[in-house]
C-alpha positions in Angstrom: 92.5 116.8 85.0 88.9 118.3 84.0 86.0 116.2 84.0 87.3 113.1 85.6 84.5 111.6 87.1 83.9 111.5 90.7 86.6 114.2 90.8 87.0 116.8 94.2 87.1 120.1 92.8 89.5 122.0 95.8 91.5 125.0 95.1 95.1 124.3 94.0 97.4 123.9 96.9 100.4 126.1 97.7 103.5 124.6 96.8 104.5 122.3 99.6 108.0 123.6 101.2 110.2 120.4 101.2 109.4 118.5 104.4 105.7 118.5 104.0 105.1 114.8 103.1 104.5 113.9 99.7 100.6 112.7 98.5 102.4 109.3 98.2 102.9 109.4 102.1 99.0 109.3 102.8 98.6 105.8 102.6 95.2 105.0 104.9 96.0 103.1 108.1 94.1 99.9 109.3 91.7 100.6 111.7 92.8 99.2 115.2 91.0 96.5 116.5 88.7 96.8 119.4 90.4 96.3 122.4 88.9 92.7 123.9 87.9 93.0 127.7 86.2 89.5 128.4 87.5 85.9 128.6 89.7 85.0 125.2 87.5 83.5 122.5 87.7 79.4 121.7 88.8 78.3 118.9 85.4 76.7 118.1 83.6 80.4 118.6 85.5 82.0 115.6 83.1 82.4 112.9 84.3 80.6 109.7 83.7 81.3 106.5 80.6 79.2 104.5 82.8 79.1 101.1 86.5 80.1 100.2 84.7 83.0 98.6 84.2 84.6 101.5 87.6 85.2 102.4 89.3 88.3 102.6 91.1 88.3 99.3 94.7 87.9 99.0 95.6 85.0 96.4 93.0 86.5 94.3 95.6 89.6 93.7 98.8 87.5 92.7 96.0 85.6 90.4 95.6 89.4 88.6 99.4 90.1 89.1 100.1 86.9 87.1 97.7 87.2 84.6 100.2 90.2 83.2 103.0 88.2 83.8 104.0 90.6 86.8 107.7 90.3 87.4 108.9 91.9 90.4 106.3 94.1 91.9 106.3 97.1 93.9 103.2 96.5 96.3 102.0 99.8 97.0 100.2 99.6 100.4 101.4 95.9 101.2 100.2 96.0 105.1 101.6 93.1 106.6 103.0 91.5 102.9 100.2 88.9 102.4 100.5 89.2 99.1 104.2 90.2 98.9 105.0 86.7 100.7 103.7 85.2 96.6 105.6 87.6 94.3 108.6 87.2 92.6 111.9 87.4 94.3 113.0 91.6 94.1 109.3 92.2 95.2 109.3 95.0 97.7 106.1 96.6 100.0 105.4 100.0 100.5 104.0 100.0 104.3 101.6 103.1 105.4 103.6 102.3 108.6 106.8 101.2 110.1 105.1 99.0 112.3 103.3 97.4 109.0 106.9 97.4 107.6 108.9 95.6 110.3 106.1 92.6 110.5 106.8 92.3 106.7 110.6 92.0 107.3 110.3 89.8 110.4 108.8 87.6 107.1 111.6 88.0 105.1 110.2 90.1 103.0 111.4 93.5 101.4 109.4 96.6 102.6 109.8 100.2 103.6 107.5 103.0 104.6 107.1 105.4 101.8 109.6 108.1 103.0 112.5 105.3 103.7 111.7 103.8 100.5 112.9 106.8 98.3 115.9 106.9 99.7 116.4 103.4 99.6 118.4 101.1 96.8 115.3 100.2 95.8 113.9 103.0 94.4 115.7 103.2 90.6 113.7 104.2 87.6 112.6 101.5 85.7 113.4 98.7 88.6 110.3 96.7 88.9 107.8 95.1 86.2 104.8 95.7 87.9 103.5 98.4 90.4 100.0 96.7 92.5 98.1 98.9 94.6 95.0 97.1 96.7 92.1 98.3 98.7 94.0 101.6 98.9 92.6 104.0 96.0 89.8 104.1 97.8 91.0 105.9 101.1 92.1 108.8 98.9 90.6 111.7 97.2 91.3 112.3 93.2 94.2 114.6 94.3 96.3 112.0 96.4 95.5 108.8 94.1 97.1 111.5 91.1 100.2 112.4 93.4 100.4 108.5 94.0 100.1 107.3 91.0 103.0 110.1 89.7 105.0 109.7 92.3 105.7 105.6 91.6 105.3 104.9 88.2 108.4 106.0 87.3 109.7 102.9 89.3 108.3 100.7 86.8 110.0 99.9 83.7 108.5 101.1 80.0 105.5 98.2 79.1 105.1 97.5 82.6 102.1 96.5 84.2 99.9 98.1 86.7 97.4 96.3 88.5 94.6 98.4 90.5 92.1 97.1 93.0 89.2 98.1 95.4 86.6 97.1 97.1 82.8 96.3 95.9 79.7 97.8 98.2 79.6 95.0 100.2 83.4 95.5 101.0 83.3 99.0 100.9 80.9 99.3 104.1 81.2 103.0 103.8 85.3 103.1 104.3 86.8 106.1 102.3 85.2 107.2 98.7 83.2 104.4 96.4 86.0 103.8 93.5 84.4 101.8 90.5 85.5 101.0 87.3 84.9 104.5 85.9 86.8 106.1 88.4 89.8 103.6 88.5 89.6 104.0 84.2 89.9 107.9 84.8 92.9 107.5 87.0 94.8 104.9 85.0 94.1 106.9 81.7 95.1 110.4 83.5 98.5 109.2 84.4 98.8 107.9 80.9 98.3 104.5 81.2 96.9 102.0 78.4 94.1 100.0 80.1 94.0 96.4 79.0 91.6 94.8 80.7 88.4 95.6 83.5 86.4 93.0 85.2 85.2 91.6 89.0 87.0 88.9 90.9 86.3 86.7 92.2 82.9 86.5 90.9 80.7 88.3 88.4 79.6 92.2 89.3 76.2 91.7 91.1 77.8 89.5 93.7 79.5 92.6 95.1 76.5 93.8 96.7 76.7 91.1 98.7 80.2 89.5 99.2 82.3 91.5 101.1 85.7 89.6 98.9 84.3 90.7 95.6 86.2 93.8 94.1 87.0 95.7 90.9 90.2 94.9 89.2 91.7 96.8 86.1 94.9 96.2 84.5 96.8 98.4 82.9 100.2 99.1 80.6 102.8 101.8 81.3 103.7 102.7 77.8 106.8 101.5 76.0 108.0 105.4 75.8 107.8 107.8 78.8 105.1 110.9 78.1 107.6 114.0 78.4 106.8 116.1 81.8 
């Protein structure tokens, strides 16, 4: 797609034989936590949070998922189905892990990794209402958010929603590619997408050089009749 902003100009790839994975497999995994060598922490020494704010947010993204009147909603990038636990019955996770995966379903949740998800029941055209992806865009270069973005919105049905999310600076903290507005406006609108709606949550734009929960939320329409190829 020329002049998307922020784009990676590489050299088109080779056509993948089939069991390279697909860009839709390269969901970015959590960073492990450092392994702890000294006595276990109190519960008094763990740092709380001054406001609610400060959070990491995960009720703020079934606030945007409602605010479209989301349905059942494929949660691309779930992790361990925080916000999965809140949507509508039929929900189902996409994991970047099995591990990820299995805590979701020790939950009672739906969730696969991506491979086991396409070959699952789960997978039919037009099955959900609303596809979510959340502080993942951001891991990904233009390339692999284009091969995502193709690769599961054909699981959500014509009018559909589509909710995109990621981090502000002060979340950001350097992890993966800065994705503002303007970049997640040139994604929605190259995979033919009607964007509705663009604003910060939970609080207005300057706060996000500062609050690590504040992040950039658009909200976008799959049209009502599929674009041919």
């Amino acid at each position: 797609m020329p002049g998307m902003p922020g784009r990676t100009e590489t050299p088109a790839a080779p056509t993948a034989p089939a069991a390279r994975r697909t860009p839709a497999t390269r969901l970015a995994a959590d960073a492990a936590p450092p392994v702890r060598t000294g006595p276990p922490a109190r519960a008094q020494d763990a740092p709380r949070p001054l406001l609610p704010w400060l959070r990491p947010p995960r009720a703020p993204y079934r606030r945007a998922l409602r605010r479209i009147g989301a349905g059942r909603v494929l949660d691309i990038g779930c992790g361990t189905g925080d916000t999965l636990a809140g949507c509508a019955p039929g929900s189902v996770g996409i994991a970047h892990d099995a591990h990820s995966a299995d805590i979701c379903r020790a939950r009672g949740l739906t969730a696969y990794t991506a491979d086991a998800f396409l070959t699952s029941a789960h997978a039919r055209p037009g099955g959900f209402d609303t596809l979510l992806s959340a502080q993942v865009l951001q891991h990904l270069d233009d390339e692999q958010v284009e091969g995502l973005l193709r690769a599961y919105l054909p699981y959500v049905r014509p009018g559909g929603g589509v909710v995109l999310i990621t981090p502000q600076e002060a979340g950001h903290r350097g992890a993966g590619r800065f994705t503002d507005f303007t970049l997640l406006r040139a994604y929605a609108e190259s995979a033919g997408l009607s964007v509705r709606r663009t604003y910060s949550f939970p609080l207005p734009r300057p706060a996000g050089k500062v609050l690590g929960a504040n992040a950039f939320v658009l909200a976008a329409r799959v049209p009502t009749e599929r674009l041919p190829g």
